[in-house]
C-alpha positions as CSV (number, residue, x, y, z in Angstrom):
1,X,0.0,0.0,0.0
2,X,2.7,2.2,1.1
3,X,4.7,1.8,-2.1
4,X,1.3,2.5,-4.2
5,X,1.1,5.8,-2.6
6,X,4.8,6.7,-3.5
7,X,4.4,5.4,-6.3
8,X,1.6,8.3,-7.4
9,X,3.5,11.4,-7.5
10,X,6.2,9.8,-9.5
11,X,3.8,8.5,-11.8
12,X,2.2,12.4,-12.2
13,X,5.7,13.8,-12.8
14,X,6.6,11.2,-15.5
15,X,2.8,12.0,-16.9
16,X,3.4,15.5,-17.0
17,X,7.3,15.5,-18.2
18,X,5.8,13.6,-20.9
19,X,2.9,16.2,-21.7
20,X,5.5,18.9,-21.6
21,X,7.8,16.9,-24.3
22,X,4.7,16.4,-26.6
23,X,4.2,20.0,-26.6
24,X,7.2,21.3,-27.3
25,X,7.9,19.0,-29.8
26,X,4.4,19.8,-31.9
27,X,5.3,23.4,-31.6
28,X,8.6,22.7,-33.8
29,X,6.9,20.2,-36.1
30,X,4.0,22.5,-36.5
31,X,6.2,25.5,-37.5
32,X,8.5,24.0,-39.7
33,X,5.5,21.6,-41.2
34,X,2.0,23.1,-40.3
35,X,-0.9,21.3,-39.2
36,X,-0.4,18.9,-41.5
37,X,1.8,17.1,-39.6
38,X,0.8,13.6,-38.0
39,X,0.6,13.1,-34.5
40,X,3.2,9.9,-34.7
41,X,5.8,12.5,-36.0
42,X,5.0,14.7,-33.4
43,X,6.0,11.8,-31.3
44,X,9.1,10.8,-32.7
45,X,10.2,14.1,-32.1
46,X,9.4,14.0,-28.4
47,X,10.7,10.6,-27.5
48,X,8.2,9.1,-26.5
49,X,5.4,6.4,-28.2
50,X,2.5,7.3,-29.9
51,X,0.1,5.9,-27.1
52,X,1.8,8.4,-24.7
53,X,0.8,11.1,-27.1
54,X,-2.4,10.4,-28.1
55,X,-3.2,9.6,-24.3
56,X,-2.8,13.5,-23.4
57,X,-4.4,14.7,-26.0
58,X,-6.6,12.1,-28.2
59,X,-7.0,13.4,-31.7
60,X,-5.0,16.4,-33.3
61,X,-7.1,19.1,-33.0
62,X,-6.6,18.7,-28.9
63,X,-3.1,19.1,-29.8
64,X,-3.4,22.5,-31.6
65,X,-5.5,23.8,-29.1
66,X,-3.1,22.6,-26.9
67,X,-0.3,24.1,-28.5
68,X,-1.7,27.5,-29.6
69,X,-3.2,28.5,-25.9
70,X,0.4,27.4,-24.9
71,X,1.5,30.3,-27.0
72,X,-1.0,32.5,-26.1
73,X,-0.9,32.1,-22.3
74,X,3.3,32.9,-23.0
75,X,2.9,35.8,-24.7
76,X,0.1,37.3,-22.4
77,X,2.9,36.4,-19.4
78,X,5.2,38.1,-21.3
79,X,2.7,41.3,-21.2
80,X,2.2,40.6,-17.9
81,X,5.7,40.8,-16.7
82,X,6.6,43.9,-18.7
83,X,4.1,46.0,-16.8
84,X,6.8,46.5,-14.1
85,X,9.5,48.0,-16.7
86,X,10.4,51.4,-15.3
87,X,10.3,52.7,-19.1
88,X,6.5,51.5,-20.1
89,X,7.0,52.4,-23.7
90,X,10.1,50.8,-24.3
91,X,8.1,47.7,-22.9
92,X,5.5,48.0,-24.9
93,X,7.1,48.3,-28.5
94,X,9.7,45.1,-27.0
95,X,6.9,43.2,-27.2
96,X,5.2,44.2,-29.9
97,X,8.8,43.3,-31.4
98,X,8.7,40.0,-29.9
99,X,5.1,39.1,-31.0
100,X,5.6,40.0,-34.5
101,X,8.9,38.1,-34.9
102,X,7.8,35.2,-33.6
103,X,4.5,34.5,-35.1
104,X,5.5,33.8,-38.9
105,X,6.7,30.4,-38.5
106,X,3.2,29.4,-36.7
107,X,1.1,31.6,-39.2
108,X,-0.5,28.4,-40.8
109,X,-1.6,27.4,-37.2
110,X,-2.9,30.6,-36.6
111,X,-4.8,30.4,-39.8
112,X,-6.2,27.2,-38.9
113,X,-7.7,28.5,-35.2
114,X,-8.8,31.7,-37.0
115,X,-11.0,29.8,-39.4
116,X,-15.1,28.8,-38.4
117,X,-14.7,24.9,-38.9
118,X,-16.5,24.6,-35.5
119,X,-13.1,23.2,-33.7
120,X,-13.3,23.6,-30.1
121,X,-12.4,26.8,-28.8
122,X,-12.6,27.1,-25.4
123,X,-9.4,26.8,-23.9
124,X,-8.2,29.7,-26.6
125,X,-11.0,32.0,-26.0
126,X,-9.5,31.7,-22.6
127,X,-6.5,31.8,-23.3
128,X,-7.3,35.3,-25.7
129,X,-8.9,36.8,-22.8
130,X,-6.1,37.0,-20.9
131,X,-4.1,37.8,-23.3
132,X,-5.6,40.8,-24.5
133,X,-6.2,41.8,-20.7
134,X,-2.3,42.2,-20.7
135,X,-1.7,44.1,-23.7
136,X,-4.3,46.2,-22.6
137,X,-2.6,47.0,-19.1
138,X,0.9,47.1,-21.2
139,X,-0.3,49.7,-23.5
140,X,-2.6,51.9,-21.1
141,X,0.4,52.1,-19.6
142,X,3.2,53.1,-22.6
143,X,-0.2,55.8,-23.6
144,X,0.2,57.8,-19.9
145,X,3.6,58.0,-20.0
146,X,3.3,59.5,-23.6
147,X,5.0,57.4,-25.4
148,X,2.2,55.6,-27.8
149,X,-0.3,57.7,-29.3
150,X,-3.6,58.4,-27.2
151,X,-6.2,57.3,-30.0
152,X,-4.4,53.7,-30.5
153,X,-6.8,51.0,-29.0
154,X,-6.1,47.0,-28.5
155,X,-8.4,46.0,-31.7
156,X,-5.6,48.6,-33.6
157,X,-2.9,46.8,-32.4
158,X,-3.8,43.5,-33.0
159,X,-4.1,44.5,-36.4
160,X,-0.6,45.8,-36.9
161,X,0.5,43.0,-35.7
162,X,-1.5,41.0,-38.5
163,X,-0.2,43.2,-40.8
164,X,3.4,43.3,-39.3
165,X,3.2,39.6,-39.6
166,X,2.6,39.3,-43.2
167,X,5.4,41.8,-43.7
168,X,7.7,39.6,-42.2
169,X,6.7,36.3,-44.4
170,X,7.4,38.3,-47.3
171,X,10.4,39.5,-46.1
172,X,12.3,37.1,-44.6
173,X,15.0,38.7,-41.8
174,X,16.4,35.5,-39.9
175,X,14.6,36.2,-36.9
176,X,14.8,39.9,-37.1
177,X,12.3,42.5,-37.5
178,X,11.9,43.9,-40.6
179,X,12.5,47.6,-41.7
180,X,9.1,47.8,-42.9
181,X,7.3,46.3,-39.7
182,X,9.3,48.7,-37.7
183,X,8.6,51.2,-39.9
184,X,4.3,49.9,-38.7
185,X,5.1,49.5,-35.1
186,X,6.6,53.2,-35.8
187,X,3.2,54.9,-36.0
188,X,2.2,53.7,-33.1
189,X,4.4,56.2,-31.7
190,X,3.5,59.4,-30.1
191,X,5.8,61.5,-31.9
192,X,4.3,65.2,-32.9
193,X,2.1,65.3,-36.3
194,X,1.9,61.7,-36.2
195,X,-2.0,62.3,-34.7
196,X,-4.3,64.3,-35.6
197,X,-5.9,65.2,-32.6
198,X,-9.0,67.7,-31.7
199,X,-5.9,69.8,-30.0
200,X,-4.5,70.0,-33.6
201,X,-7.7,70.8,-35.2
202,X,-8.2,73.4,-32.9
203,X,-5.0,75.1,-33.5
204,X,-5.1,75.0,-37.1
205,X,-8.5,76.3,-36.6
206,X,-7.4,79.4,-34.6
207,X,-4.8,79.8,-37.0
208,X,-7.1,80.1,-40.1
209,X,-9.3,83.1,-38.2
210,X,-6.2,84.6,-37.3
211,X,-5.3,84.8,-40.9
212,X,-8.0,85.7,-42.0
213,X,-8.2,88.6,-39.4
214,X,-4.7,90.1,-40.4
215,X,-5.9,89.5,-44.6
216,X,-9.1,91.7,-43.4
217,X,-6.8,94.5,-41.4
218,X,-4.5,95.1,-44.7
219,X,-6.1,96.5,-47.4
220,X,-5.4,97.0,-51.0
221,X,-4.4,101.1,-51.0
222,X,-6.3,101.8,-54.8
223,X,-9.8,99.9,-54.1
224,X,-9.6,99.0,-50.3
225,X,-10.1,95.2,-50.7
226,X,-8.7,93.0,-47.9
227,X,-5.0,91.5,-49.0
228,X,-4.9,88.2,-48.8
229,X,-1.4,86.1,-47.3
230,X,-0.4,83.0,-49.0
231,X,2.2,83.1,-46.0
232,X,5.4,82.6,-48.2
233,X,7.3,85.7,-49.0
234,X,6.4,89.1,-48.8
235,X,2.8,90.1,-48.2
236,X,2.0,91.6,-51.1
237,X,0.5,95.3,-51.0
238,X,-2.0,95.1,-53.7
239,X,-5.1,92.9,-54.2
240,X,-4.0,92.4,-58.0
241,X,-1.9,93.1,-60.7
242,X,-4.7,95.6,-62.5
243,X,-4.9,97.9,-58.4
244,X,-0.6,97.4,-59.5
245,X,-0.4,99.4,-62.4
246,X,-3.0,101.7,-61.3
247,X,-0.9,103.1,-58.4
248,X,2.1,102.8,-60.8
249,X,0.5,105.2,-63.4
250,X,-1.2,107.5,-60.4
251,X,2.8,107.9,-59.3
252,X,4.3,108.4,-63.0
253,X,1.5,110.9,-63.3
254,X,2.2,112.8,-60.0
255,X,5.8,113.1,-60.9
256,X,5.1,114.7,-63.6
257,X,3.0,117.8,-62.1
């Protein structure tokens, strides 16, 4: 009896050592091969038989739930743990970084969960929940130290990150992020006529009336019509080139009295 009950935790440790093995193994196969990949591969790659494998998870679409909530549930601890960073922005685009380079080689299993075939989803909509939760907190926090634009919500960046991703399958960088994804993650940034914010409206706004006010104060001296600015060069003094040769004939004419 005594050895049974010894024998237990062993037994769980081996059970999930195993599990772990599986996973980690699927998540190579399924990058380098794509979900087309058979589950007795997936165990040779492991080291371990295929009864072990198909006792954790029974068919293969358990495995790539398995395997794409493991990825999800990393990256959202990732989020997580860069909340702490005493420079929130720099955080924030180091993991937008991360997530974008790291996603290619699984884009054919994130196709696959993407898709309405009526797979189960649960454990990813979990999994996705948290997930955005983090990135949420990560870039709340990037937005009030002013380093990511204020108008930039989580449904934005999750689609930068779709199209940062297909940036980098076309553009192959051996790991690195390529200068047009950077160049995406980029406009996230809160640098000055990136936005177009109601402050900016308003001051191009108050710039127009004031234009408009100094046109109206300067007049053309021959038929007193308000001089417009284009606000290059010298404002000019007449309203046209016939008000021009008026005043030029009116001084050739006084000249000669």
């Amino acid at each position: 009896m005594t050895d049974i009950i010894d024998e237990a935790p062993a037994v769980r440790a081996d059970a999930r050592r195993n599990r772990a093995l599986v996973l980690a193994a699927a998540q190579r196969a399924l990058a380098e091969q794509g979900p087309s990949v058979s589950l007795a591969e997936v165990a040779r790659r492991a080291g371990v038989g295929a009864g072990t494998v198909y006792r954790h998870f029974p068919t293969k679409v358990d495995l790539l739930e398995a395997v794409m909530q493991q990825r999800v549930d990393r990256l959202a601890a990732l989020a997580a743990d860069r909340l702490g960073s005493p420079d929130p922005g720099a955080a924030f685009f180091a993991f937008c970084h991360q997530v974008v380079t790291s996603t290619p080689g699984n884009q054919a299993l994130c196709d696959l969960v993407q898709s309405d075939d009526g797979w189960p989803r649960a454990l990813l909509m979990s999994a996705g929940e948290r997930f955005h939760r983090a990135l949420a907190a990560l870039l709340a926090a990037a937005q009030r130290e002013g380093a990511v634009r204020a108008d930039i919500e989580v449904s934005d960046v999750l689609a930068i990150f779709t199209g940062c991703v297909a940036i980098q399958r076309v553009q192959p960088t051996d790991g690195g992020l390529a200068r047009a994804a950077a160049m995406v993650l980029d406009a996230m940034r809160a640098v000055p006529g990136v936005t177009n914010s109601a402050a900016d409206a308003d001051l191009r706004n108050e710039m127009a009336r004031r234009n408009e006010t100094e046109d109206s104060a300067h007049r053309c001296p021959v038929c007193g019509t308000g001089v417009r600015h284009t606000g290059t060069g010298r404002r000019p003094r007449y309203c046209s080139a016939a008000c021009r040769q008026k005043a030029h004939r009116q001084r050739v004419a006084a000249t000669r009295r």
